[in-house]
C-alpha positions as CSV (number, residue, x, y, z in Angstrom):
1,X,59.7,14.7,126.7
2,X,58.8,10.7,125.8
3,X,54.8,10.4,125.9
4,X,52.9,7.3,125.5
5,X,49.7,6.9,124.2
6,X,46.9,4.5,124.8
7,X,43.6,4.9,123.4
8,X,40.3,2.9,123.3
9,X,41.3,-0.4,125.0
10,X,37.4,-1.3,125.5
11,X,38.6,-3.1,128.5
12,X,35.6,-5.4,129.8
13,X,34.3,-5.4,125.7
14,X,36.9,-6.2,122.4
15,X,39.9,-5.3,125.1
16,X,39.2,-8.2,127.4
17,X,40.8,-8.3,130.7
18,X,42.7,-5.7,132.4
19,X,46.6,-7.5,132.9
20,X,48.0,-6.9,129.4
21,X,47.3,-3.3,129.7
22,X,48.6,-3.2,133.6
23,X,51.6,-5.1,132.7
24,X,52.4,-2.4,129.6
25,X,51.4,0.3,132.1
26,X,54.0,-0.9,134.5
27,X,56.7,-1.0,132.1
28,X,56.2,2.5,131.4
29,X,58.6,4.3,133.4
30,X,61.5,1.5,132.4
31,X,60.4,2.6,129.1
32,X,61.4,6.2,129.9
33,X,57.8,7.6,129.7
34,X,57.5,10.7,131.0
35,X,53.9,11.4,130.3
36,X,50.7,9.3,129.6
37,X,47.8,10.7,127.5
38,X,45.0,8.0,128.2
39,X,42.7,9.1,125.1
40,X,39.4,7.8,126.6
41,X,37.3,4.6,126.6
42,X,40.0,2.6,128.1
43,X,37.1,0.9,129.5
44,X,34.0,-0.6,127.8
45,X,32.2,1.9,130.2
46,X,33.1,3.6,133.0
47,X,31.3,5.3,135.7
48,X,33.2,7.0,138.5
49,X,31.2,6.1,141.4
50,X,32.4,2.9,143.5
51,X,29.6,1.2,143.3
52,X,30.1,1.1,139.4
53,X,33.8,-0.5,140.0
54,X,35.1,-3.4,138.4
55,X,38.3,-6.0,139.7
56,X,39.4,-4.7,136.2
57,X,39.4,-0.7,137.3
58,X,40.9,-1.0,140.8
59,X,43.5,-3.1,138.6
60,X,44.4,0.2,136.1
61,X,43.7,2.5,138.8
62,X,46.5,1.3,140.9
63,X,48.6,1.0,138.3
64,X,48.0,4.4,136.9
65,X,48.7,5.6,141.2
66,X,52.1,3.9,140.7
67,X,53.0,5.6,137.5
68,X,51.9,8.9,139.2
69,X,54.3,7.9,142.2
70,X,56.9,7.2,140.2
71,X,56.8,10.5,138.8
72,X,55.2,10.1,135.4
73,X,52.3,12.7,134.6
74,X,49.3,11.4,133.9
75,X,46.0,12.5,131.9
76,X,42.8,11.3,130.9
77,X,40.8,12.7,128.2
78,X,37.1,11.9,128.2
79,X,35.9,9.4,126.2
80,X,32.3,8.4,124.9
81,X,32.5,5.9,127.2
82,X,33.5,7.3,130.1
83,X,31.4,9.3,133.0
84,X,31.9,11.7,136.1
85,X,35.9,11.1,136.8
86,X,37.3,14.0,136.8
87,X,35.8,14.3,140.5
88,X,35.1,10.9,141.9
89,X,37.1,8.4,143.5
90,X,39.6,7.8,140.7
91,X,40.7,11.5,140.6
92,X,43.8,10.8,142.6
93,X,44.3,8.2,139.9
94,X,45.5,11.3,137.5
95,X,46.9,14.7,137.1
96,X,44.1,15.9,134.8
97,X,40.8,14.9,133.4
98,X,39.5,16.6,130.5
99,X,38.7,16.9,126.7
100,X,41.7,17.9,125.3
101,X,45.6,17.4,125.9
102,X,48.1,19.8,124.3
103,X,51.9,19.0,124.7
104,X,55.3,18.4,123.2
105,X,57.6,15.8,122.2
106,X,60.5,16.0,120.0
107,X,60.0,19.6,119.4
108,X,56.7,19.3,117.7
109,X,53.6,20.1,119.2
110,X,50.7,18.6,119.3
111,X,46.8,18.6,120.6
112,X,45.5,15.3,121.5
113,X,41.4,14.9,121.4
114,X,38.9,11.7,121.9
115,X,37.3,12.7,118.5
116,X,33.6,11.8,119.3
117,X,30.9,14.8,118.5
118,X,33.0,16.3,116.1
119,X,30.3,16.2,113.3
120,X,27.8,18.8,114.2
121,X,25.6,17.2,112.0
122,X,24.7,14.0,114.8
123,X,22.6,16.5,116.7
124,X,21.0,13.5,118.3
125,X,24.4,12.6,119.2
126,X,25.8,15.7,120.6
127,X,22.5,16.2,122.5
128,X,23.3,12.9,124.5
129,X,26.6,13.4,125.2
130,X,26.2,16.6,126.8
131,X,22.8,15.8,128.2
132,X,24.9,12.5,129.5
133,X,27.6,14.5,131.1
134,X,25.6,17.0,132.8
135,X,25.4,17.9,137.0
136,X,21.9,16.6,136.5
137,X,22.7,13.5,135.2
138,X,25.7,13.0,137.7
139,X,22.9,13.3,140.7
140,X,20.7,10.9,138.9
141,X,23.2,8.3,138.3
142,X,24.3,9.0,141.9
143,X,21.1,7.9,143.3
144,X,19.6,5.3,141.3
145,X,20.6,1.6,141.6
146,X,23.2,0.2,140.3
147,X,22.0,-1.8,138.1
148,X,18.8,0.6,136.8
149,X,21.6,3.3,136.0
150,X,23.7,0.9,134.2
151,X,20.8,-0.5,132.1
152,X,20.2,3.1,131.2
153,X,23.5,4.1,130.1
154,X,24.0,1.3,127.9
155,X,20.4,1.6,126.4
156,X,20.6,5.1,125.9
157,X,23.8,4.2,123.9
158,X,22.5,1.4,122.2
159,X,19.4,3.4,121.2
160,X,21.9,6.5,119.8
161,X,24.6,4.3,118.5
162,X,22.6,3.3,115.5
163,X,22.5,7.2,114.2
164,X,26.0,7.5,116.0
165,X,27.4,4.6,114.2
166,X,26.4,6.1,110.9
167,X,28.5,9.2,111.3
168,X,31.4,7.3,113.1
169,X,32.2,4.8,110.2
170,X,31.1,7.3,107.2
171,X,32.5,10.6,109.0
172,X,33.6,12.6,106.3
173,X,37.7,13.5,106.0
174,X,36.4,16.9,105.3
175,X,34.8,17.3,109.1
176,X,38.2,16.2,110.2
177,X,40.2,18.2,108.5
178,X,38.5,21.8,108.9
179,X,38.4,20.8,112.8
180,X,42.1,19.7,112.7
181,X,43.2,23.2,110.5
182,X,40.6,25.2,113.1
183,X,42.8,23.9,115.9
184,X,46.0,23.9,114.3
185,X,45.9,27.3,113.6
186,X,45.8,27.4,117.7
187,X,49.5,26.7,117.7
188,X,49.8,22.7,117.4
189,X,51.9,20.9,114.9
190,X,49.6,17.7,114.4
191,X,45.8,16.4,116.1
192,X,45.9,12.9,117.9
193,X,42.5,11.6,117.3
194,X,40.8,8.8,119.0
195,X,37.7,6.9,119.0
196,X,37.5,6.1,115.3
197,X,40.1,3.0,116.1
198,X,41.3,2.6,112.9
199,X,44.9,4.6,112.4
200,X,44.8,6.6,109.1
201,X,47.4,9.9,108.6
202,X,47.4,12.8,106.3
203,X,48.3,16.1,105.7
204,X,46.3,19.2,106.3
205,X,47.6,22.8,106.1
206,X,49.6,23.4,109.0
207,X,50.2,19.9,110.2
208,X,49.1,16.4,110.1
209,X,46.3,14.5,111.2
210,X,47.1,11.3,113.0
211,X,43.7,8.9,113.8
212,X,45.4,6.0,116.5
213,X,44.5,2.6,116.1
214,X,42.4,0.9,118.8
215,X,44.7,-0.4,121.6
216,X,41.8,-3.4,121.9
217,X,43.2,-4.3,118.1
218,X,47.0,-3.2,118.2
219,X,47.9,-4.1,121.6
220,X,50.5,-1.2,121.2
221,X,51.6,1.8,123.2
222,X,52.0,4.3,121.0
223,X,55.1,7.0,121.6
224,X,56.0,10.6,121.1
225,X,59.0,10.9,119.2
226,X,57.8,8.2,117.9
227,X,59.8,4.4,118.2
228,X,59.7,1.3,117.0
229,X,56.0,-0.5,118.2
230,X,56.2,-2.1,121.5
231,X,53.3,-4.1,123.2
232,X,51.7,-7.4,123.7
233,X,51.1,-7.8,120.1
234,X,53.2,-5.9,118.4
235,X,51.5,-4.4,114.7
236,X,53.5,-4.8,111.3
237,X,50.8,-1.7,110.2
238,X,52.6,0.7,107.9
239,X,53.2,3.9,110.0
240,X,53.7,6.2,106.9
241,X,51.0,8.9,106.3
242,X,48.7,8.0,104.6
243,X,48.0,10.5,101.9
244,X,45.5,8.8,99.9
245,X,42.8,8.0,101.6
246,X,38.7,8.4,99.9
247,X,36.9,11.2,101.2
248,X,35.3,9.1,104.1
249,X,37.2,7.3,106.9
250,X,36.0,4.0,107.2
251,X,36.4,2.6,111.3
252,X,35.5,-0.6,112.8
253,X,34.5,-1.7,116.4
254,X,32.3,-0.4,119.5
């Protein structure tokens, strides 16, 4: 099976407008994609109610309806970013919406995850994004104005992002890599991580760790087997694992 990969294109933030991403996301099936992992924030925020919608998500929400029609499987895993899709108006946009992926390509098999709230030491952090999540908050978002509940998202995140930020740039390879050989162990060859949107591979015991690149930086679709880059901008990045790195992982961006 030939998977692509897209994860945290920030569209509407670093990622800009939507029409380099539709146009790679119509190429797909050309491309012989048989299977999309989306790998969260694609947008700067998104919020499945209609009222929330952008010209920049009707855009990727048709173009994710036509990969779906044109036979290509498509799933989103939750983001940071991202808020009450999995039973909204964009459901039809996707075969699944959830927190983890698990699937094969080239006869290796792997678990894809967004990567945010794996340090259990960001209570504050972890608090909010469940508390964010939550059927409660769903009905509050669901009846308070637009623009009230958008001003309290993005405060809310603003307010946590200066703990959250912390942990994100300075998370320790060690959280990683227990979590990756916890899950590993599961079955899986390798863990695709988001959210950190800098790439960085290593080894663990049973497999490898591979941390993707922003798309809002790389412009690239990432594949499984993997191929030579292809996207807007294409990236001269080294794709060899990278078996050296300190024992932090530094990342950039929102």
């Amino acid at each position: 099976m030939s998977v692509a990969l897209i994860a945290d294109a920030h569209l509407g933030g670093p990622g800009g407008d939507a029409g380099p991403l539709v146009a790679q996301l119509d190429a797909l099936p050309e491309q012989g994609a048989e299977h999309l992992v989306l790998m969260g924030d694609i947008f700067q925020g998104w919020v499945g109610f209609e009222r929330f919608e952008t010209e920049a998500v009707r855009r990727v929400v048709a173009a994710l309806k036509r990969l779906r029609a044109a036979g290509v499987r498509v799933d989103y895993i939750e983001g940071n970013r991202d808020f009450f899709l999995a039973d909204g108006p964009y459901a039809d946009a996707f075969d699944a919406v959830c927190r983890e992926v698990s699937f094969e390509a080239g006869g290796r098999r792997y678990l894809a995850v967004h990567g945010d709230g794996l340090d259990h030491r960001d209570w504050q952090y972890r608090f909010w994004r469940r508390a964010s999540k939550s059927a409660l908050s769903r009905m509050v978002v669901s009846w308070t104005p637009r623009r009230l509940a958008r001003w309290l998202i993005d405060s809310t995140e603003r307010s946590l992002s200066k703990t959250n930020r912390r942990h994100k740039r300075h998370i320790p390879r060690e959280v990683l890599q227990g979590y990756a050989e916890e899950r590993l162990a599961e079955g899986h060859d390798a863990l695709l991580v988001g959210h950190f949107h800098e790439e960085h591979r290593w080894p663990v015991d049973g497999g490898e760790v591979w941390l993707l690149e922003a798309w809002y930086d790389s412009r690239r679709v990432e594949w499984l087997p993997e191929r030579p880059a292809q996207g807007v901008a294409d990236s001269a990045a080294d794709s060899a694992v990278d078996a050296t790195a300190g024992d932090t992982l530094e990342a950039t961006g929102p």
